[in-house]
C-alpha positions as CSV (number, residue, x, y, z in Angstrom):
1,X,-10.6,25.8,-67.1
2,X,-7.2,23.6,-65.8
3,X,-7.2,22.1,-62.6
4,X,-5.0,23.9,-60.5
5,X,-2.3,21.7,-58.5
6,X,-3.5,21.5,-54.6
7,X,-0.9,23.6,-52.4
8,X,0.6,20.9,-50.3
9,X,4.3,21.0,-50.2
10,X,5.9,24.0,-52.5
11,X,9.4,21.7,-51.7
12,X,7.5,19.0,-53.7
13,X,7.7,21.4,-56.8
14,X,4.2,22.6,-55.6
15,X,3.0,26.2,-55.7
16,X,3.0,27.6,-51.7
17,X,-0.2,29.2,-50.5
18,X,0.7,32.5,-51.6
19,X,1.8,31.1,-55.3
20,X,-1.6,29.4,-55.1
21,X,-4.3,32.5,-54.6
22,X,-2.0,34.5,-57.3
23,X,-3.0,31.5,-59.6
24,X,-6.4,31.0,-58.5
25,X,-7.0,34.7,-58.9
26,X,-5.1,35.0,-63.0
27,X,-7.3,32.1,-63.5
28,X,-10.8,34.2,-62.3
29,X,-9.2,37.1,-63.7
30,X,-8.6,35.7,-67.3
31,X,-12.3,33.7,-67.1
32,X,-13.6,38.0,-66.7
33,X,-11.6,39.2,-69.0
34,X,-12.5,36.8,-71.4
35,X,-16.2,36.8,-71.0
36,X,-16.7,33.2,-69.3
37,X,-17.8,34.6,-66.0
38,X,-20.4,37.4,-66.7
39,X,-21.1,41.2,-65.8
40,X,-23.3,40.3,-62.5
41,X,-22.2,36.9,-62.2
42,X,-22.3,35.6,-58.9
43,X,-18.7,33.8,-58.0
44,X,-19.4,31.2,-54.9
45,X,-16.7,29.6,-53.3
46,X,-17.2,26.3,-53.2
47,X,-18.0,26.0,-56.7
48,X,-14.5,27.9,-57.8
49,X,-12.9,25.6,-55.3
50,X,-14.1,22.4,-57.0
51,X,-13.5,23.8,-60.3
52,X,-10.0,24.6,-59.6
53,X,-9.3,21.6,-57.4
54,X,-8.4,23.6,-54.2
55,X,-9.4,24.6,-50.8
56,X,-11.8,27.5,-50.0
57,X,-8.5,29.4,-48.6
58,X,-6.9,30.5,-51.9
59,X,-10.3,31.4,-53.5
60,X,-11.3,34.2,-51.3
61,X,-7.9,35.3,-51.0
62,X,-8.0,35.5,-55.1
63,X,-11.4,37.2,-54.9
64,X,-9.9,39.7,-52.2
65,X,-7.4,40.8,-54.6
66,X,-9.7,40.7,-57.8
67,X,-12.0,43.2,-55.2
68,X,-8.8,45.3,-55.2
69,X,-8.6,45.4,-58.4
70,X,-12.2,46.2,-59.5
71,X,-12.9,43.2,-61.2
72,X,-15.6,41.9,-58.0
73,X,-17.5,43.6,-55.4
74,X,-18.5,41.9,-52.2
75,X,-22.0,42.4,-51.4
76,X,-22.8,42.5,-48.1
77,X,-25.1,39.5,-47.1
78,X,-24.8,38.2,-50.9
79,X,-21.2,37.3,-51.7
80,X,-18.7,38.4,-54.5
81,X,-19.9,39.0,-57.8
82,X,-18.2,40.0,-61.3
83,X,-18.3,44.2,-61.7
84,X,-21.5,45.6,-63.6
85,X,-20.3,49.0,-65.5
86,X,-23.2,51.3,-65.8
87,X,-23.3,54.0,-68.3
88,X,-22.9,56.2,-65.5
89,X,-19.8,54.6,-64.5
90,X,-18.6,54.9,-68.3
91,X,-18.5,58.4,-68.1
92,X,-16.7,58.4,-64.8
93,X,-14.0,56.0,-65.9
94,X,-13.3,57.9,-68.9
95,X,-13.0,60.9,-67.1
96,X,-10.4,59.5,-65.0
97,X,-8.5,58.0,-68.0
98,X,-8.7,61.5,-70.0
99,X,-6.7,63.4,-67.5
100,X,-4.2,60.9,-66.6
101,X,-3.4,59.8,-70.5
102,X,-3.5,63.7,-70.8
103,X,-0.9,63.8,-68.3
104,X,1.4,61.2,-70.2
105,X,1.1,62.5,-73.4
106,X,2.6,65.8,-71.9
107,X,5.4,63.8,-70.4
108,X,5.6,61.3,-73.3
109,X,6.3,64.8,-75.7
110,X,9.6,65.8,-73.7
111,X,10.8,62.0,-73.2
112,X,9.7,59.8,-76.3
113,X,12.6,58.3,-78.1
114,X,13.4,58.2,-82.0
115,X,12.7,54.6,-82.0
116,X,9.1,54.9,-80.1
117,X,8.1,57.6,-82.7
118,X,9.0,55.4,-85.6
119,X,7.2,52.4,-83.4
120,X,3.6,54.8,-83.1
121,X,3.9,55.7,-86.5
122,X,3.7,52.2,-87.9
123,X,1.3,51.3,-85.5
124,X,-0.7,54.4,-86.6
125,X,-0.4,53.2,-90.5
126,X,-1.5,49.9,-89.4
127,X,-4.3,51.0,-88.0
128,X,-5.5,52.6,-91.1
129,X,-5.5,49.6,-93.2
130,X,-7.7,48.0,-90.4
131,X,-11.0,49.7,-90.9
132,X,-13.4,46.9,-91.8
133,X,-15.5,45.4,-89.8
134,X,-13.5,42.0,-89.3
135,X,-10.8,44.1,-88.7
136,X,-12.0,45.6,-85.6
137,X,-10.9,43.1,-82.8
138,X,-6.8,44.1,-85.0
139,X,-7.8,47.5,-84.7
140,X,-8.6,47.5,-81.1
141,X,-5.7,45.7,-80.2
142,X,-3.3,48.4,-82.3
143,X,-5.3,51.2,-80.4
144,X,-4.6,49.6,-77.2
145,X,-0.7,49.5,-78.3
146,X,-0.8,52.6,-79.4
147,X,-2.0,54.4,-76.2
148,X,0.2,51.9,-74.1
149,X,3.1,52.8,-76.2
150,X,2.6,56.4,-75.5
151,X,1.9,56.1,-72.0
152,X,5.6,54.3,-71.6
153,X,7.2,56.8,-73.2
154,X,5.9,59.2,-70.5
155,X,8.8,58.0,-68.7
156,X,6.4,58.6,-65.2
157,X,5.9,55.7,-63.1
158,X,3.0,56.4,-61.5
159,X,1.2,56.9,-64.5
160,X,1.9,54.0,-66.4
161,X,1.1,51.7,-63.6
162,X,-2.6,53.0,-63.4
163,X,-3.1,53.4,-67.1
164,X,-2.0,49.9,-67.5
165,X,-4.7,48.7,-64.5
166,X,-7.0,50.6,-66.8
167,X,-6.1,49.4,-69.9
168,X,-5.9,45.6,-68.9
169,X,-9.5,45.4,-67.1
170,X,-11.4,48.6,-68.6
171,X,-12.3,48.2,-72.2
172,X,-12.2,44.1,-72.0
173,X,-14.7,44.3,-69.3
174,X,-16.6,47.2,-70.8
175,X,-17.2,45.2,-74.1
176,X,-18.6,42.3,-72.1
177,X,-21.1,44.6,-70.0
178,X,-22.6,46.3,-73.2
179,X,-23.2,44.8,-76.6
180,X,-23.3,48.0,-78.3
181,X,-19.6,48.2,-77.4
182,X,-18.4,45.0,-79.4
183,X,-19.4,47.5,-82.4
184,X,-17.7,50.1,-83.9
185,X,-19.8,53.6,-83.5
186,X,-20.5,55.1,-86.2
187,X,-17.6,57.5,-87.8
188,X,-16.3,56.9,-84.9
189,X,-13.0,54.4,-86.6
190,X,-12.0,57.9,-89.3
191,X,-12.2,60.6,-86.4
192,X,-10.0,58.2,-84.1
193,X,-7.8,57.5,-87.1
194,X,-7.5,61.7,-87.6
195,X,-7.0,62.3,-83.6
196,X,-4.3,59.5,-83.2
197,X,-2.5,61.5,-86.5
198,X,-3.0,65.0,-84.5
199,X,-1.4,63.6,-81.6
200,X,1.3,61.8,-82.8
201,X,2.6,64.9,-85.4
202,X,2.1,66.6,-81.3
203,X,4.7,64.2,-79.9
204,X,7.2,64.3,-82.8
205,X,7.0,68.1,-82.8
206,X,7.9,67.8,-78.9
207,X,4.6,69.7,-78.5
208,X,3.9,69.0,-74.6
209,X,1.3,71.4,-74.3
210,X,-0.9,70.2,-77.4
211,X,0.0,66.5,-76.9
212,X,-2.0,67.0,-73.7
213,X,-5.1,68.9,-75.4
214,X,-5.4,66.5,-78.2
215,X,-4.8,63.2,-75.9
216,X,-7.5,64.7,-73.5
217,X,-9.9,65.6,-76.4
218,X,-9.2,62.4,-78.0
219,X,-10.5,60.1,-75.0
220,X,-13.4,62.7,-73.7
221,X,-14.8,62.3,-77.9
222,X,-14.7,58.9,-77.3
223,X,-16.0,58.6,-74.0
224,X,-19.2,61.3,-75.2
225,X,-20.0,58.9,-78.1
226,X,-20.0,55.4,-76.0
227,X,-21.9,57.0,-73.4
228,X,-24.2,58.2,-75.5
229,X,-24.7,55.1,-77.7
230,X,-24.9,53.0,-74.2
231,X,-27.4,55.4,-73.0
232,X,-29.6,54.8,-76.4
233,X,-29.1,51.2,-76.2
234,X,-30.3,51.1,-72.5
235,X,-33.4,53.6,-73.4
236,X,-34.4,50.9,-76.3
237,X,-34.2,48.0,-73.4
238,X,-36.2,49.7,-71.1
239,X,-38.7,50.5,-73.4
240,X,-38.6,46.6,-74.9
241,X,-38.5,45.1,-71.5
């Protein structure tokens, strides 16, 4: 990782002490999402602080607002360490994230522009063509856009702040907890390919009502099979270990 500059004067064209822990904490954040600091990893202070070339200060007000943000928990008697998702938690999270993309999709149907229809359709083409397996970090990444997209278009504030919490640590973090979850399931890549058509052909239709259903069924059919892949996976781990 880069040295961050030591907060000393932010007249000297240094970063102030707030400036600092917002940089301290992108730079833990990134490291997360990225995979260089594990699920479970345990984050001490010092360390971070010698790493990044600052004081303890702007550390553990970095790993305050990382707590915020569900990327740490502080463990009483312990200290901070990076979020563990169980499958359990999986299952919760994407029952949180099937009513509220639910919600845009209704909202998204009465506000969606012309030019964000014709946006979701070629992201929806592009998808298609991105079915093998090397294609599936594209893929991901389309998908992301894709719900994103629609979730803007939803023209609700509220909504699109959350979702976008969701969508920036969620499924980064998920494929780091759970190997199983750096592959595609199973099937899984043609009946996301037909849902995303459903719901689309529900937003150009202006179809609030069954944009809702089919964004709703389309998350809780993917949250069923990851759970139930993760719960496999675990099962096979137990029984190795």
């Amino acid at each position: 990782m880069m040295e961050l500059p030591a907060a000393s004067s932010a007249r000297a064209g240094q970063p102030s002490r707030m400036q600092l822990h917002h940089q301290v904490a992108e730079r833990i954040r990134t490291a997360i999402l990225e995979g260089e600091l594990q699920p479970g990893q345990w984050l001490r202070q010092e360390r971070l602080a010698q790493e990044y070339g600052v004081s303890q200060m702007p550390v553990r007000e970095a790993l305050r607002q990382l707590a915020a943000e569900g990327l740490v928990e502080h463990v009483p008697f312990h200290g901070v360490r990076v979020i563990e998702f169980s499958p359990d938690d999986v299952e919760d999270l994407y029952a949180h994230r099937s009513f509220l993309e639910g919600l845009a999709a209704r909202y998204a149907a009465e506000n969606v522009t012309p030019e964000e229809l014709v946006e979701l359709r070629e992201l929806y083409l592009r998808m298609k063509q991105r079915l093998a397996p090397e294609d599936l970090a594209e893929y991901r990444h389309l998908n992301r856009r894709f719900h994103e997209l629609i979730s803007g278009a939803s023209r609700r504030a509220y909504l699109v702040r959350v979702l976008s919490r969701i969508w920036t640590t969620f499924p980064t973090m998920l494929w780091g907890n759970f190997d199983v979850a750096s592959r595609s399931l199973p099937g899984r890549d043609v009946s996301d390919l037909q849902e995303h058509e459903a719901l689309l052909v529900a937003l150009e239709n202006r179809d609030a009502e069954g944009a809702e259903a089919l964004a709703r069924r389309h998350v809780e059919s993917a949250g069923r099979e990851l759970v139930a892949a993760l719960r496999r996976h675990s099962g096979r781990a137990a029984s190795d270990g």
